[in-house]
Backbone as a printed PyTorch tensor [residue, N CA C, xyz], in Angstrom:
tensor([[[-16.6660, -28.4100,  30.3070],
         [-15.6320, -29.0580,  29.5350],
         [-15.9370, -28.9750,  28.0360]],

        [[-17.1200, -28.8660,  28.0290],
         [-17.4630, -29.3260,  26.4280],
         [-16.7700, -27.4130,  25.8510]],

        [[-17.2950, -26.2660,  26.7030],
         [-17.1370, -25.4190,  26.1380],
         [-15.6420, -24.7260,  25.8680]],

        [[-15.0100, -25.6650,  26.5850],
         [-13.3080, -25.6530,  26.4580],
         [-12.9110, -25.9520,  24.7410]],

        [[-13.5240, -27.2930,  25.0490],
         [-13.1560, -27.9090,  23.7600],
         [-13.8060, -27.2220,  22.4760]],

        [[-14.9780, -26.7580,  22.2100],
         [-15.1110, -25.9070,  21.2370],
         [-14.5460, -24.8480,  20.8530]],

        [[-14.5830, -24.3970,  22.5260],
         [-13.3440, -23.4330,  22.3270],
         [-11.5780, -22.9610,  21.3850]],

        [[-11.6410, -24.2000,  22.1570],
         [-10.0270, -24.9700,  21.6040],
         [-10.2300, -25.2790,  19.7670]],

        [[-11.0260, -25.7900,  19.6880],
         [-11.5260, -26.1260,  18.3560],
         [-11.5130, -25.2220,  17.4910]],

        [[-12.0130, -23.4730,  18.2040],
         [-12.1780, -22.5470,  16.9890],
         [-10.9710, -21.6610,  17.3920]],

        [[-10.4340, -21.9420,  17.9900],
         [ -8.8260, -21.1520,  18.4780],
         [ -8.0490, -22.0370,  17.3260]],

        [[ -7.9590, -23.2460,  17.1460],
         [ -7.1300, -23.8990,  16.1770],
         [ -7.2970, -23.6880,  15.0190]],

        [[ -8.8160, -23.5480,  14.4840],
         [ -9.5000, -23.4120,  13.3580],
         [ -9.0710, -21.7270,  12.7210]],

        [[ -9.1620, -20.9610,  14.1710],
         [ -8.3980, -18.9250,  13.7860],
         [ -7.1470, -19.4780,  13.2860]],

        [[ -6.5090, -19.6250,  13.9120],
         [ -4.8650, -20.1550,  13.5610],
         [ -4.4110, -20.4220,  12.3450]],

        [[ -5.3790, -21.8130,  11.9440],
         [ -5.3070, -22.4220,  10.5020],
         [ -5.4770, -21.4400,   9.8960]],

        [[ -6.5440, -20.6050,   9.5140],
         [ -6.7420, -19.6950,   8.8460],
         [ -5.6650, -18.5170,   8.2430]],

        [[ -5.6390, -17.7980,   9.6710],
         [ -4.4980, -16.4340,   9.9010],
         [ -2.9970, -17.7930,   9.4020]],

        [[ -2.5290, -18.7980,   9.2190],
         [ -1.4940, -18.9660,   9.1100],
         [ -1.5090, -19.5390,   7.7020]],

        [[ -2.6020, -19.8920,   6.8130],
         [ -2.9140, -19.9270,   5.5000],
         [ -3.0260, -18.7260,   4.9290]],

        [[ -4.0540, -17.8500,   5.3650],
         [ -3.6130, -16.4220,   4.9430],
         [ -2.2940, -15.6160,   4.7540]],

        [[ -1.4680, -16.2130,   5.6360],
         [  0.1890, -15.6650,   5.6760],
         [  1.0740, -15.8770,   4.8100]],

        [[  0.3820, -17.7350,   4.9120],
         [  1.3670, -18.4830,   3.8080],
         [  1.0970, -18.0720,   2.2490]],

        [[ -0.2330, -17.5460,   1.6700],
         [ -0.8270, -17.0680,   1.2230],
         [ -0.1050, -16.0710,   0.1640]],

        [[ -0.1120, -14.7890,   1.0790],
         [  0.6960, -14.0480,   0.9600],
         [  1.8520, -13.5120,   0.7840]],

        [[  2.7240, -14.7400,   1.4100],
         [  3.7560, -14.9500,   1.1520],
         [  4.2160, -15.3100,  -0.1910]],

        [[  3.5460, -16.5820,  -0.0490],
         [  3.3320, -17.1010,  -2.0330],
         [  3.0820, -15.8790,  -3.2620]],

        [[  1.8970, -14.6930,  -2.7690],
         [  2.0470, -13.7530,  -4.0170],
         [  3.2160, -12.9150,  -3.5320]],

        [[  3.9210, -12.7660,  -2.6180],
         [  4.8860, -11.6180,  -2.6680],
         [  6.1530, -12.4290,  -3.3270]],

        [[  6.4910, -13.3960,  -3.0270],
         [  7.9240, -14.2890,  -3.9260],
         [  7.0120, -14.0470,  -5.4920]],

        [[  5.9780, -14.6800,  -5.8780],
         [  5.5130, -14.3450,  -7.2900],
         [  5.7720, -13.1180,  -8.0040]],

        [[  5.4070, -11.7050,  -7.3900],
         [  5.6980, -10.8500,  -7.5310],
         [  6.6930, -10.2290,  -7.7150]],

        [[  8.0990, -10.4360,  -6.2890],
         [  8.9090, -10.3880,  -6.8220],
         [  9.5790, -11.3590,  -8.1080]],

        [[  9.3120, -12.1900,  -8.5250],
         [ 10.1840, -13.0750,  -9.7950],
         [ 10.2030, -12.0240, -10.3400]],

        [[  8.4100, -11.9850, -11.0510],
         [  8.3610, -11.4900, -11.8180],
         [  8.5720,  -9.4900, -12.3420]],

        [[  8.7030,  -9.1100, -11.1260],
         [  9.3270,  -7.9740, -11.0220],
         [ 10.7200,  -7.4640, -11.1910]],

        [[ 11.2040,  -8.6420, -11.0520],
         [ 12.8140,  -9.0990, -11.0110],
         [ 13.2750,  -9.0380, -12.9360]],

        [[ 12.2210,  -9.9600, -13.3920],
         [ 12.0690, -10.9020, -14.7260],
         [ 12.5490,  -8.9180, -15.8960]],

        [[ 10.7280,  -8.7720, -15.3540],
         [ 10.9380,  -7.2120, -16.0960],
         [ 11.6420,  -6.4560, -15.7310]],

        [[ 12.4130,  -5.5400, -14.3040],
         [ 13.2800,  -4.7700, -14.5270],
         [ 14.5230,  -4.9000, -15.0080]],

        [[ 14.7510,  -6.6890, -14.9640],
         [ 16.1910,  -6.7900, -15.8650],
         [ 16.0440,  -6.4400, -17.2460]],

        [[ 15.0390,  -7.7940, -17.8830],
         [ 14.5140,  -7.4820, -19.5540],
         [ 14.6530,  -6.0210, -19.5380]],

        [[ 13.9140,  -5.1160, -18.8340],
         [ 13.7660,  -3.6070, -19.0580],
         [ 15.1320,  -3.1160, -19.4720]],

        [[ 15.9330,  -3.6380, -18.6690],
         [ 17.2560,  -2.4280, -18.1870],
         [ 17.9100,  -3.0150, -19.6270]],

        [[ 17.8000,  -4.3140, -20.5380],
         [ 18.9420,  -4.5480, -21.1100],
         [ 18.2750,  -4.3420, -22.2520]],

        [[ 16.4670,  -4.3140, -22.6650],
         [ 16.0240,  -3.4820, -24.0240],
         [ 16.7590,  -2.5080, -23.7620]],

        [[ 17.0260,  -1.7150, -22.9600],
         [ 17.2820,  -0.0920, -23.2090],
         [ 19.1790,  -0.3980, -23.3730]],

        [[ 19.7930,  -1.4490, -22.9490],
         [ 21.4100,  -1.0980, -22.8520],
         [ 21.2300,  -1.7080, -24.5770]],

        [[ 20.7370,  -3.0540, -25.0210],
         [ 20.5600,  -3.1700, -26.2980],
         [ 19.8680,  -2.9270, -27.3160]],

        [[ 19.3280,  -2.0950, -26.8980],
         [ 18.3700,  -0.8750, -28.3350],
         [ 18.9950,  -0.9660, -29.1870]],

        [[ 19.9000,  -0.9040, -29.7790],
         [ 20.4390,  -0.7640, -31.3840],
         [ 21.2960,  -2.1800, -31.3690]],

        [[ 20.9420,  -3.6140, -30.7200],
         [ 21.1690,  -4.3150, -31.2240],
         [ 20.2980,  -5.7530, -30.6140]],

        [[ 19.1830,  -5.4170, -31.5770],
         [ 18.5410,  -6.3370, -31.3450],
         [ 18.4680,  -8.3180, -30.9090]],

        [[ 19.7690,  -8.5390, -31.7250],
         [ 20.3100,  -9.9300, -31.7380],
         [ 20.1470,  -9.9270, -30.4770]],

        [[ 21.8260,  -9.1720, -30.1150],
         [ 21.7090,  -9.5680, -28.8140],
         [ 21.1440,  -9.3530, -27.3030]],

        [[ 20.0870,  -8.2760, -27.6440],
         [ 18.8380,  -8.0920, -26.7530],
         [ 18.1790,  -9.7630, -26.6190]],

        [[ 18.0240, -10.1310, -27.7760],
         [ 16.9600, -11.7980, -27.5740],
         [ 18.6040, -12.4240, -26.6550]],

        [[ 19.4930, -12.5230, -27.2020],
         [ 20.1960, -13.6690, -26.4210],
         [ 20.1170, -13.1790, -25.0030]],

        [[ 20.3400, -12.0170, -24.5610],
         [ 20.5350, -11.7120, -22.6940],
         [ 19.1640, -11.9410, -22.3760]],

        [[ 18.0510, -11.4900, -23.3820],
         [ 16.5990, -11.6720, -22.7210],
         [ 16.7620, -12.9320, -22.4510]],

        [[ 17.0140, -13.9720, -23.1160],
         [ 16.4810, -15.3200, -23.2880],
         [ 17.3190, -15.9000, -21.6990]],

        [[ 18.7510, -15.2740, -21.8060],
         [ 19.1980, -15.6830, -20.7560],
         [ 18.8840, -15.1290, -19.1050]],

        [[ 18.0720, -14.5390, -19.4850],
         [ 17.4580, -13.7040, -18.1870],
         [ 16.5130, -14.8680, -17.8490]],

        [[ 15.2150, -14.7910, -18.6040],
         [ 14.4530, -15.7780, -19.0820],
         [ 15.0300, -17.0270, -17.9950]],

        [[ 15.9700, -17.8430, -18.8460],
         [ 16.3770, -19.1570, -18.1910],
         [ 16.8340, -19.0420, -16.8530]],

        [[ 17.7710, -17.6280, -16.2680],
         [ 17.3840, -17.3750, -14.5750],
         [ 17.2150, -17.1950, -13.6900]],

        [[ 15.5560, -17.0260, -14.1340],
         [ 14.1470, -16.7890, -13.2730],
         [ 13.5050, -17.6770, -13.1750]],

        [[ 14.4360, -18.5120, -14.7450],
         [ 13.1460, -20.0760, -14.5310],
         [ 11.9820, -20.2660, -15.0140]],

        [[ 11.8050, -19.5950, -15.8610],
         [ 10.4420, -18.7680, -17.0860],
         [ 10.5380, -18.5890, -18.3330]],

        [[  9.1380, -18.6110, -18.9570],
         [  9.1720, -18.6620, -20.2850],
         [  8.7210, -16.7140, -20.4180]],

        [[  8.6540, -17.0180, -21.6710],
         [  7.9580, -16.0800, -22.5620],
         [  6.2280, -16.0210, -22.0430]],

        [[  5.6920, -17.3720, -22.5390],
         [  4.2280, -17.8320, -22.1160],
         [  4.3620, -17.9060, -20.7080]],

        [[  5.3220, -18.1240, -19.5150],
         [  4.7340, -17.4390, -18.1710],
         [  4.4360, -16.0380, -18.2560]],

        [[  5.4510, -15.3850, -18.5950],
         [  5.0750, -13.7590, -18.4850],
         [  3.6870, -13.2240, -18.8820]],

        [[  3.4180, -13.8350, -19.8440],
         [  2.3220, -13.6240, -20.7750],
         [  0.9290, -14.3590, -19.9040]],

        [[  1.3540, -15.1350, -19.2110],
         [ -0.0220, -15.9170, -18.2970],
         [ -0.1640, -15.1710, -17.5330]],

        [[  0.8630, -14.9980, -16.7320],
         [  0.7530, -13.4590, -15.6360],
         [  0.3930, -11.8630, -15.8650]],

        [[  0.5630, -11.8240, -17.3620],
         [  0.1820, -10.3940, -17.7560],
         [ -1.2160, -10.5330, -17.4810]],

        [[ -1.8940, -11.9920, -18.4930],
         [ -2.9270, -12.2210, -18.5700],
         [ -3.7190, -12.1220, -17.0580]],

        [[ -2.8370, -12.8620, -16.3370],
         [ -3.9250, -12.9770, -14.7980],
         [ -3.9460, -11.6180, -14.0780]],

        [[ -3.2080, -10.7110, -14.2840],
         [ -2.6210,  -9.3290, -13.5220],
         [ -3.8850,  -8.1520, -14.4600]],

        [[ -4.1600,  -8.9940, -15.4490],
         [ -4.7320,  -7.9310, -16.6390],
         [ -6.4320,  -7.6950, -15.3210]],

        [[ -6.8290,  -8.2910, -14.8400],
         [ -8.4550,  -8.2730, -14.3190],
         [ -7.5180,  -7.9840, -12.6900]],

        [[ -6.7870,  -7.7740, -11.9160],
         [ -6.2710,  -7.2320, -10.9940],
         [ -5.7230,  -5.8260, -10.4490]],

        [[ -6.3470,  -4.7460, -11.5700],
         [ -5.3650,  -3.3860, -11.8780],
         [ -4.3410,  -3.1060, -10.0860]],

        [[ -5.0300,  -3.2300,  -9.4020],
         [ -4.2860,  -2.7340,  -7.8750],
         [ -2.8550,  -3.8810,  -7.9600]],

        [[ -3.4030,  -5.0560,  -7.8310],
         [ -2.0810,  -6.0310,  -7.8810],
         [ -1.0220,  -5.5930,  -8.3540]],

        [[ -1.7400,  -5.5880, -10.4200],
         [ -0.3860,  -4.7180, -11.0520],
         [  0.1290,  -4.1160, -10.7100]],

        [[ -0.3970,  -2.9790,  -9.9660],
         [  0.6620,  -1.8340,  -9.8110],
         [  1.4960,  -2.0110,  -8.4710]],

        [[  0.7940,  -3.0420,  -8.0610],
         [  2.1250,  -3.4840,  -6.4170],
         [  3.3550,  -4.0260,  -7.6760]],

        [[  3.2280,  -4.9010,  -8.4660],
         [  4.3310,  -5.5340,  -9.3340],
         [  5.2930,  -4.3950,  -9.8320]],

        [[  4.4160,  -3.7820, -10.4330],
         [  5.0800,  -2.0270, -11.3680],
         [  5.8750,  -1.3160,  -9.8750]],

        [[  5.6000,  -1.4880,  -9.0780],
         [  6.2980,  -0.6130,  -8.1200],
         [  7.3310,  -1.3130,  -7.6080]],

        [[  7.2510,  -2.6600,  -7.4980],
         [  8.4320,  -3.2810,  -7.0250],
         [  9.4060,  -3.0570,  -8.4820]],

        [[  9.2230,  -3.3840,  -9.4390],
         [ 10.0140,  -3.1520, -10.5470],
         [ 10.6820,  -1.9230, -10.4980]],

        [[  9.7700,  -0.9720, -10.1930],
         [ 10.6340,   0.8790,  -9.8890],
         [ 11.5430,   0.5220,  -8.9660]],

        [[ 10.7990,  -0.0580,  -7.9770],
         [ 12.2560,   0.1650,  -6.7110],
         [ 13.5060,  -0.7710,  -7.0450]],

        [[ 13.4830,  -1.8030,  -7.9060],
         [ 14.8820,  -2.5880,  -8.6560],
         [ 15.0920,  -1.5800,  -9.3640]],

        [[ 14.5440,  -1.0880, -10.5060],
         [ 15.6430,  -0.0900, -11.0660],
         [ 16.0580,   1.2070, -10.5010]],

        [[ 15.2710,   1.7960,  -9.5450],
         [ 15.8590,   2.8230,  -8.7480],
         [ 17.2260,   2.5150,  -8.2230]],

        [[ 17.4780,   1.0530,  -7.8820],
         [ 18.7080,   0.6830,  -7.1660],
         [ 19.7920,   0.3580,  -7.8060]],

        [[ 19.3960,   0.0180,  -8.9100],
         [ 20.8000,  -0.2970, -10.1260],
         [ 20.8730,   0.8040, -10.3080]],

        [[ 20.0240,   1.9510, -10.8060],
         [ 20.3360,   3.1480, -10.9490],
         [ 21.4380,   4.1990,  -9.9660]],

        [[ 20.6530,   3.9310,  -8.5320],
         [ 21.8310,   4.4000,  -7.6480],
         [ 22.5560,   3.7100,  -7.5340]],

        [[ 22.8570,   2.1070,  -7.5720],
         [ 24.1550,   1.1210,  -7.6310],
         [ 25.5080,   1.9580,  -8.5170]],

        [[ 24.7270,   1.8740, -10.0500],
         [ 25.4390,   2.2530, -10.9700],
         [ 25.9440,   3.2320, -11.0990]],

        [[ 25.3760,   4.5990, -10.9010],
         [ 25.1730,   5.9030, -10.6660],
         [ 27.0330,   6.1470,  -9.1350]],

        [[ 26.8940,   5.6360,  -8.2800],
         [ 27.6420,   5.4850,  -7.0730],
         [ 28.8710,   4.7540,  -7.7910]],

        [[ 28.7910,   4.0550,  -8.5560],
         [ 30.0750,   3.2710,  -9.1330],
         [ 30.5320,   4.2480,  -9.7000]],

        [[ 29.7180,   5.2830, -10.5420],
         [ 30.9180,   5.8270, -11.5200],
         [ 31.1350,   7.0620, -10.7140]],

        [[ 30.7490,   7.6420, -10.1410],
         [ 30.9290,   8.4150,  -9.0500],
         [ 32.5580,   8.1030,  -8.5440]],

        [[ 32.4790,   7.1360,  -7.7500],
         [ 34.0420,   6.3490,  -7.2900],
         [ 34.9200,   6.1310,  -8.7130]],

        [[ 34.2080,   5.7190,  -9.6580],
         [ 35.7430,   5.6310, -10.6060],
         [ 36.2460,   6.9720, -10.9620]],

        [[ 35.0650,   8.1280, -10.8310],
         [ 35.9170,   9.6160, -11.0040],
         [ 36.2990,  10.0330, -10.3900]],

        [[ 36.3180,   9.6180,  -9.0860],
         [ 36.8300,  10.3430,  -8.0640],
         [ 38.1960,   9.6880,  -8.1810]],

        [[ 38.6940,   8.2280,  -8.6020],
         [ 39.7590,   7.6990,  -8.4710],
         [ 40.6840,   8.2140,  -9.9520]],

        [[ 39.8400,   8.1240, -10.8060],
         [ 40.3100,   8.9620, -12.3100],
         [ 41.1000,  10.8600, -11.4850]],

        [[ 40.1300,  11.3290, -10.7210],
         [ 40.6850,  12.3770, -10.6260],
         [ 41.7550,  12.4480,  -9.3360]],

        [[ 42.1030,  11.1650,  -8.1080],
         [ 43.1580,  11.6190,  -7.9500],
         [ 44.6050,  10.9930,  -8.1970]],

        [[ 44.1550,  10.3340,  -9.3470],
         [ 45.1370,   9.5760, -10.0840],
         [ 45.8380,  10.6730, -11.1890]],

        [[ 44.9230,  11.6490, -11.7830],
         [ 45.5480,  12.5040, -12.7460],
         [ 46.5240,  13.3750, -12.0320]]])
């Protein structure tokens, strides 16, 4: 009996573990994505507002407000990502695959408006 119960004891104790580890993980992959989210937008709208800086800060800022983040989060996370190089680049890759998809999002939209431009002419 006794060796049941130890048993039982380190079967609960694997569990705890493997289901902290999960939860774990879970926690850096939502982190990751935010902040993957955060930069491929900022990214996409430096480049749509390049020649107008103003309102690059106002959409940044409003990007910013939501994700739910500052300036100094990004910057804590650069900081914590800075001694992680492998991490980073899980972040950098989720960021590729958001703009790969606006890219083909966008890319597929205008596709359909020429096709409707051309059998409208």
């Amino acid at each position: 009996m006794r060796i049941i119960g130890v048993l039982a004891v380190i079967a609960i104790l694997a569990a705890g573990y493997y289901k902290i580890k999960e939860w774990r993980a879970e926690e850096k992959d939502r982190e990751y994505s935010l902040y993957a989210g955060l930069i491929a937008e900022t990214s996409i709208a430096a480049e749509l507002y390049r020649d107008d800086p103003d309102s690059f800060l106002v959409v940044r800022d409003s990007i910013f407000r939501e994700h739910n983040l500052t300036l100094e989060d990004l910057s804590a996370f650069r900081e914590k990502m800075s001694a992680h190089q492998e991490e980073w680049l899980k972040v950098w890759d989720h960021v590729a695959r958001l703009t790969d998809s606006l890219v083909i999002y966008h890319r597929s939209r205008l596709e359909s408006e020429g096709d409707s431009a051309d059998a409208g002419g």
